[in-house]
C-alpha positions as CSV (number, residue, x, y, z in Angstrom):
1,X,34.5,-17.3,26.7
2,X,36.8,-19.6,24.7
3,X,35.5,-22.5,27.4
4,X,31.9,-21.4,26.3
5,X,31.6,-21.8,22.7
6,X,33.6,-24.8,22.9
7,X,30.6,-26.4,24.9
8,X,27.9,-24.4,22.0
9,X,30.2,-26.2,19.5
10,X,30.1,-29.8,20.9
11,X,26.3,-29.4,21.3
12,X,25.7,-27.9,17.7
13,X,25.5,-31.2,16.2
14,X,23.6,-32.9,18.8
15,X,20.6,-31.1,18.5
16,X,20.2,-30.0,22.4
17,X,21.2,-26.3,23.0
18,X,17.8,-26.1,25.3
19,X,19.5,-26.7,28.4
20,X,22.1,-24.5,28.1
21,X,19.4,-21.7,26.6
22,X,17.8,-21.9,29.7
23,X,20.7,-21.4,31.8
24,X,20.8,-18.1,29.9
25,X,18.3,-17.4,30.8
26,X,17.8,-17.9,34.2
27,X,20.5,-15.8,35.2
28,X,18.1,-12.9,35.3
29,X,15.4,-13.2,37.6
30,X,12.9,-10.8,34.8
31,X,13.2,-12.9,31.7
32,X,11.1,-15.9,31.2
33,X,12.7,-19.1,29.6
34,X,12.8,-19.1,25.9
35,X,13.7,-22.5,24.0
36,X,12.6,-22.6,20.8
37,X,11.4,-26.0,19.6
38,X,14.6,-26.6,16.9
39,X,17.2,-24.0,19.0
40,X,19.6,-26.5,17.3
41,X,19.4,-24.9,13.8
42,X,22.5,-22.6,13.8
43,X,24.0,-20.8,11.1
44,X,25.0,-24.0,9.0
45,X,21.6,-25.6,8.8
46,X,19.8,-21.9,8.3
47,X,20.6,-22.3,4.2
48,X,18.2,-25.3,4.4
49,X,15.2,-24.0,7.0
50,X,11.6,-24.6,5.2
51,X,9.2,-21.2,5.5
52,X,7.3,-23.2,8.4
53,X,10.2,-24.1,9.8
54,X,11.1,-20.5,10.6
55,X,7.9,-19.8,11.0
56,X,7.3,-21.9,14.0
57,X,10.5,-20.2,15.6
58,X,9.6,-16.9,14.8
59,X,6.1,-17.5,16.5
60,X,7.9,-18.6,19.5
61,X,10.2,-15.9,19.5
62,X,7.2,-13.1,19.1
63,X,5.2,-15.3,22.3
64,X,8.3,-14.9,24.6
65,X,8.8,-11.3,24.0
66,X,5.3,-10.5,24.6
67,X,5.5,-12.6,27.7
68,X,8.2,-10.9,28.9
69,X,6.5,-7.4,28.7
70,X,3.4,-8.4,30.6
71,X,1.4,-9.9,28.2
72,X,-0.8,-12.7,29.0
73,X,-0.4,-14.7,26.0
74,X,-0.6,-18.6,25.2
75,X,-0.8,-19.2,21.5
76,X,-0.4,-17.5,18.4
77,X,-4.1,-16.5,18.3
78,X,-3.4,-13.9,20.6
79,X,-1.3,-12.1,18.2
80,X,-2.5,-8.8,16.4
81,X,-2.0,-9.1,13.3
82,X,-1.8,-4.9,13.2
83,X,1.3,-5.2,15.4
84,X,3.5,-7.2,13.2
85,X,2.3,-4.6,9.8
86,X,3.7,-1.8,12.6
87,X,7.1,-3.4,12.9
88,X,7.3,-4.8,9.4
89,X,6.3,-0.7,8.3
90,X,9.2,0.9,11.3
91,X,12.3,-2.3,9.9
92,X,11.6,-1.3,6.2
93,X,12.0,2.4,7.2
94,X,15.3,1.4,9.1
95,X,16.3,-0.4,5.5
96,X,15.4,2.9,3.6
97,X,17.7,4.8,5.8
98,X,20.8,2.3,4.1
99,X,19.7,2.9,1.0
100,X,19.4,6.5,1.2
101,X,22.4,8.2,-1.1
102,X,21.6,11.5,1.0
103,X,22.6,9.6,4.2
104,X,26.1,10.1,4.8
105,X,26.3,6.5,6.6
106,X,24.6,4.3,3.5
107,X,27.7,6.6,1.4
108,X,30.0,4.2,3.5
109,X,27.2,1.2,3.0
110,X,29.5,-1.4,1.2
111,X,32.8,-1.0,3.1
112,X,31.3,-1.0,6.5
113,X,30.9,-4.8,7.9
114,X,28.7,-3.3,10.7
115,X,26.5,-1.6,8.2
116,X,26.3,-5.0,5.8
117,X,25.0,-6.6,9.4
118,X,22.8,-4.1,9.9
119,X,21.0,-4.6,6.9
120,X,21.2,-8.6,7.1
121,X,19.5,-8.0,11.0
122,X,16.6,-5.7,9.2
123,X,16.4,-8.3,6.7
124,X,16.0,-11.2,8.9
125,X,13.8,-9.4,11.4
126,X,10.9,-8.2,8.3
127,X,10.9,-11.8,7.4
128,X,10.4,-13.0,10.7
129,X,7.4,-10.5,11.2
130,X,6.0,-11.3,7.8
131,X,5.9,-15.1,8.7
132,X,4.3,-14.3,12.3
133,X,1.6,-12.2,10.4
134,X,0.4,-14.6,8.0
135,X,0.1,-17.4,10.9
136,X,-2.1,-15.1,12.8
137,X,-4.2,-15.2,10.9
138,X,-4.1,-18.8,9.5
139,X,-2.0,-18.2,6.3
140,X,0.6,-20.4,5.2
141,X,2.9,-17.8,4.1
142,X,5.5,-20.5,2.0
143,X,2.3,-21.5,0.0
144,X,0.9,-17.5,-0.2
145,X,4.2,-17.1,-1.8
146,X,4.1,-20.2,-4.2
147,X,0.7,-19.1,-5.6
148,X,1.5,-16.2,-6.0
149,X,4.3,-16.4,-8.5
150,X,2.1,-18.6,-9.9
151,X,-0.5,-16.0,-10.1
152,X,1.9,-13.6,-11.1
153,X,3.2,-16.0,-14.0
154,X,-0.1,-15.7,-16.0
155,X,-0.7,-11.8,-15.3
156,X,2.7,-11.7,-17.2
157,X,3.1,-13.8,-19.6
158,X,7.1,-14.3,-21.1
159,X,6.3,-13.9,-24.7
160,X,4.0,-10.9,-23.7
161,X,6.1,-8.9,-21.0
162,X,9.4,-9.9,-21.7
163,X,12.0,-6.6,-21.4
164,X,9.1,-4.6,-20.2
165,X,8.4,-3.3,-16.8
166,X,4.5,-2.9,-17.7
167,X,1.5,-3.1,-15.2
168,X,-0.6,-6.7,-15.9
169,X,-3.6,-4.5,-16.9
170,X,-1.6,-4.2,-19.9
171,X,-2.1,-7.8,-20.1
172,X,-5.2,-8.2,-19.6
173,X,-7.2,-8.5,-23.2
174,X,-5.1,-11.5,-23.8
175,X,-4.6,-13.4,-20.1
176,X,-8.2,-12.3,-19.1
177,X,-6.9,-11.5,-15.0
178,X,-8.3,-7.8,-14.4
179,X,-8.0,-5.8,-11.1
180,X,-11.2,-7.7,-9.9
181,X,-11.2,-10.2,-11.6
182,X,-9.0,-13.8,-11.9
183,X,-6.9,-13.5,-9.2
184,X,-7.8,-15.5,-6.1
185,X,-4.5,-17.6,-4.8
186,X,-6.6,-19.6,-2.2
187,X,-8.1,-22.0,-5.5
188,X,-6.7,-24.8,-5.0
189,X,-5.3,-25.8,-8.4
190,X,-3.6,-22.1,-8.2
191,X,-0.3,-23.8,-7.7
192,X,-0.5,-27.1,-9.2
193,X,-1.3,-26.0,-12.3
194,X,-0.8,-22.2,-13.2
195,X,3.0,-21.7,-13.4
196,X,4.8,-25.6,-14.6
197,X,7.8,-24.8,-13.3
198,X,6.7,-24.0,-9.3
199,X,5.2,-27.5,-7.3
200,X,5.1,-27.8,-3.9
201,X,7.4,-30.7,-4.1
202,X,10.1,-28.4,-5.7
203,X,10.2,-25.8,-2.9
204,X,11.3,-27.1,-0.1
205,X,13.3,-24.4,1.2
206,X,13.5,-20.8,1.5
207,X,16.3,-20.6,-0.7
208,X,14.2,-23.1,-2.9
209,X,11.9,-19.9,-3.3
210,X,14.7,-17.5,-4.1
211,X,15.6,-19.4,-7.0
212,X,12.3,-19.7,-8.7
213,X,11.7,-16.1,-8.0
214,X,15.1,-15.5,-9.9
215,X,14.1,-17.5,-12.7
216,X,10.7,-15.8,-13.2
217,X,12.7,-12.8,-13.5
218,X,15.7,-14.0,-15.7
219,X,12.8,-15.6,-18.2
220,X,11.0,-12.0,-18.6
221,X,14.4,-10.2,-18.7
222,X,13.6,-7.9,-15.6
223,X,16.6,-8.0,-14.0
224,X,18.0,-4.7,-15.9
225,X,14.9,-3.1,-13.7
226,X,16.1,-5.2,-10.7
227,X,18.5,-2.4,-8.8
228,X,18.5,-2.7,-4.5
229,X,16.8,0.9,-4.5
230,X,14.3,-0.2,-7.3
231,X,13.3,-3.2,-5.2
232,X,13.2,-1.5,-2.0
233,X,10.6,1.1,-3.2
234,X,8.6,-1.9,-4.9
235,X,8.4,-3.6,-1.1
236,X,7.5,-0.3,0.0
237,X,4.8,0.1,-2.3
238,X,3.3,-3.3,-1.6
239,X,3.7,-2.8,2.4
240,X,1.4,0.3,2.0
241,X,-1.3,-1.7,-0.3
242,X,-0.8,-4.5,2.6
243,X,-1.8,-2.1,5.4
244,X,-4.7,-0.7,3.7
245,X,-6.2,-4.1,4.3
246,X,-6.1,-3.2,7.9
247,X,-6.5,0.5,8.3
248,X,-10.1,0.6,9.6
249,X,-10.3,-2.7,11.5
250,X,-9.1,-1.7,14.4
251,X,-7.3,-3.7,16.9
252,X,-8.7,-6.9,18.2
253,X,-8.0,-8.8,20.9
254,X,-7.8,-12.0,19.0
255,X,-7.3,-12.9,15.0
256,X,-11.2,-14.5,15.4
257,X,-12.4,-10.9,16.6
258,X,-11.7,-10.1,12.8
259,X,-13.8,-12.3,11.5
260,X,-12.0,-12.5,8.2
261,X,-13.8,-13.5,5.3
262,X,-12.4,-15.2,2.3
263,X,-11.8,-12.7,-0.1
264,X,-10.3,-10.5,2.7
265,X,-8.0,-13.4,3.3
266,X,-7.4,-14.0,0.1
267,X,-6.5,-10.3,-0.8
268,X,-4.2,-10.1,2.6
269,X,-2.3,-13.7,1.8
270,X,-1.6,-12.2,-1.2
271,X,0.6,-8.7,0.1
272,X,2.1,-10.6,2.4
273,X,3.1,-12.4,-0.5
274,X,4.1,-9.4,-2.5
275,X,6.1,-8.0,0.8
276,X,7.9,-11.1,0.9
277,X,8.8,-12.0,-2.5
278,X,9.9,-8.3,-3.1
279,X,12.3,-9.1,-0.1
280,X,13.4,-12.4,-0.9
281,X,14.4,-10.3,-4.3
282,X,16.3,-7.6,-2.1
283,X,18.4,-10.4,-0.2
284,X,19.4,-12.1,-3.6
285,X,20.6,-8.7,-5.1
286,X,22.4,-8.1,-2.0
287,X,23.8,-11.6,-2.0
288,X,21.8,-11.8,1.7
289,X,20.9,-15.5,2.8
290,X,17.6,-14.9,4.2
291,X,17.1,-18.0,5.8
292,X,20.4,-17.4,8.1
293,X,19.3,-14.0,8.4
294,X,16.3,-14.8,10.2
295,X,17.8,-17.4,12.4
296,X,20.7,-15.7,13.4
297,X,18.1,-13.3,14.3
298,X,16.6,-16.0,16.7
299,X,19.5,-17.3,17.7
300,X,20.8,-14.0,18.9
């Protein structure tokens, strides 16, 4: 074993772990090769993976899996996009369980290393799954998110909302954004020009996107709202308004079969956004780094 991560470390740096990936995996006659496009991102490049970077490797993680159990699949078009709310929904529930005081193992939560993987795995998985959804259905989930706090910077204002944990209806005599109204994040000057301190050039990272969700809550004093348990129910919350969207669809046998329209889109970009910024929230009150969360996950 010694011998064999002494050849993973000598390749780490040269960008070419394909070959020995698919000696991996050709040592069982019922897997299919797997070698992700960048396999060479391991855990010390993770901290500075883009959203489409992991994006693209969670795609070609989901493709191989689905290979592998029979499934005749070439691109990411063939993905439900139901499948990935169904995993998403089961790994939150599998978080719940480690934040649940009643559950003699989360009592044990902070001393346990295997538990404080545990969660990092969930973690790492629901933001795999919530990057695979919004590419099926031709969503860029790092710019979803971008508008979004964007969006989410004029529904609550900081001289307005600051110290209060109100609902942006509250809000809405003076920023004019109702439940129907004023809220599209597909427009495009939605990110150039809503929120001053969030540009594309700025975020370049996921970790980019951590920070500027931590400043939009430092600026309107949330944080004394901001507990793990809190958070959690707030993802949970969002999850279930993310799934409405898909309740009565039914499942189709490609994204196109949906025949999305834009304000469906729209409406769907945006819970994946509030899934995802909720959890990008959990990991930094956890002191989780998603990004190597999700790769590890990949890598693994």
């Amino acid at each position: 074993s010694s011998l064999f991560m002494g050849i993973i470390l000598s390749f780490n740096h040269t960008g070419n772990l394909n070959w020995i990936t698919a000696i991996l995996m050709t040592s069982s006659t019922t897997v299919s090769s797997f070698s992700p496009s960048t396999s060479h991102i391991v855990a010390s490049d993770a901290s500075h993976a883009s959203f489409e970077q992991i994006t693209d490797r969670a795609v070609d993680l989901r493709l191989h899996q689905k290979r592998n159990a029979g499934k005749q699949i070439s691109s990411i078009s063939g993905i439900n996009p139901r499948d990935e709310i169904f995993c998403i929904t089961a790994l939150v529930g599998d978080l719940s369980k480690l934040f649940d005081e009643s559950n003699a193992a989360s009592k044990k939560f902070s001393n346990d290393i295997n538990l404080e993987q545990e969660k990092l795995e969930i973690c790492g998985r629901i933001f795999l799954s919530c990057c695979i959804l919004a590419k099926s259905i031709d969503l860029d989930i790092g710019k979803c998110c971008l508008a979004k706090v964007a969006l989410n910077s004029r529904k609550y204002p900081i001289e307005l909302s600051k110290g209060k944990p109100l609902s942006y209806t509250a809000y809405s005599g003076q920023t004019g954004i109702y439940k129907n109204e004023g809220q599209s994040i597909l427009s495009s000057d939605t990110v150039t020009t809503s929120y001053s301190e969030v540009r594309d050039g700025d975020v370049e990272t996921v970790a980019d996107f951590m920070l500027i969700v931590r400043k939009f809550v430092e600026d309107r004093n949330w944080a004394q709202f901001h507990t793990p348990r809190n958070i959690l129910l707030a993802l949970i919350g969002e999850l279930g308004e993310l799934a409405e969207l898909f309740q009565w669809l039914g499942d189709k046998t490609c994204i196109q079969d949906y025949n999305l329209e834009r304000d469906k889109r729209d409406k769907i970009g945006q819970e994946i956004a509030d899934v995802t910024i909720y959890l990008v929230r959990l990991c930094d009150l956890s002191e989780i780094d998603i990004s190597n969360a999700a790769m590890s996950v990949i890598v693994n």
